[in-house]
C-alpha positions as CSV (number, residue, x, y, z in Angstrom):
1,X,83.7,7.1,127.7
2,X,80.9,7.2,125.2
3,X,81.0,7.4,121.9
4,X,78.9,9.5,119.4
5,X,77.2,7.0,117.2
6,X,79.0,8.1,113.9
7,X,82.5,7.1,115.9
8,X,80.5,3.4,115.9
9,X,79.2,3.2,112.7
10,X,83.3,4.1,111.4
11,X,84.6,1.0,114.4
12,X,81.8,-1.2,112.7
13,X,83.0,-1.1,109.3
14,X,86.3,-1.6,110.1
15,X,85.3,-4.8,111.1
16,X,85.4,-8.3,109.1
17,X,85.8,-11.3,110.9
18,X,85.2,-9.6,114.8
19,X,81.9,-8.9,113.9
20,X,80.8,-12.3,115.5
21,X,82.5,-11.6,118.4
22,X,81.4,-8.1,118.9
23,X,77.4,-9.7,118.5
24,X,78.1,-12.8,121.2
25,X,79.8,-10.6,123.3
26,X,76.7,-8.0,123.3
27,X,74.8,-11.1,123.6
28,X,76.0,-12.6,126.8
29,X,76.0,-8.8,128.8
30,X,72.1,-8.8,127.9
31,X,71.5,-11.9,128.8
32,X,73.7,-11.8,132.1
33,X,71.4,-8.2,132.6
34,X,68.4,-10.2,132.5
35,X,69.1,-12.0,136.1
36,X,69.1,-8.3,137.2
37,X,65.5,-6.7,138.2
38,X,66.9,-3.3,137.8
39,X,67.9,-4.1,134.0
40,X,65.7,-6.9,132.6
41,X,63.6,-4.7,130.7
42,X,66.0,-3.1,128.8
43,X,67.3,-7.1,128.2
44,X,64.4,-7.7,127.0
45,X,64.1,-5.2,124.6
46,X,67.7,-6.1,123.5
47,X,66.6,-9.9,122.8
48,X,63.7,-8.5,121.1
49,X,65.2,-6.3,118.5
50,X,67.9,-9.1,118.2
51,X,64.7,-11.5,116.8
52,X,63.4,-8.8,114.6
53,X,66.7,-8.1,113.1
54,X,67.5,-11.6,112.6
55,X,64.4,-12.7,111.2
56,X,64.6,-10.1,108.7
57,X,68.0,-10.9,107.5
58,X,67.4,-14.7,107.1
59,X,63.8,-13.5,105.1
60,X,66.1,-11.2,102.9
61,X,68.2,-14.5,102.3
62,X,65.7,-16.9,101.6
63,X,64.1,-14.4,99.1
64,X,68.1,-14.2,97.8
65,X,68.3,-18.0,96.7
């Protein structure tokens, strides 16, 4: 079952605390996808988006303190 992406954006801000859980558990299917040849690239991409993301969030709170 998929959902629309507006369904996803309402489960996301319902959470709090799960947030972290929801982000390590994405992390650990991508990175159990990249031991597969047919789904690496996609992991890839994943891990890649993850570093851009991330690096813009801890640049946004540097710039903060």
């Amino acid at each position: 079952m998929t959902s629309s992406t507006g369904e996803l954006w309402d489960r996301i801000g319902l959470l709090e605390e799960e947030s972290q859980q929801v982000l390590i558990a994405l992390f650990e299917k991508y990175e159990t996808m990249l031991g597969h040849a047919d789904s690496r690239e996609e992991s890839q991409h994943f891990f890649s988006l993850l570093q851009i993301v991330l690096d813009q969030v801890e640049s946004c709170n540097v710039n903060r303190r």
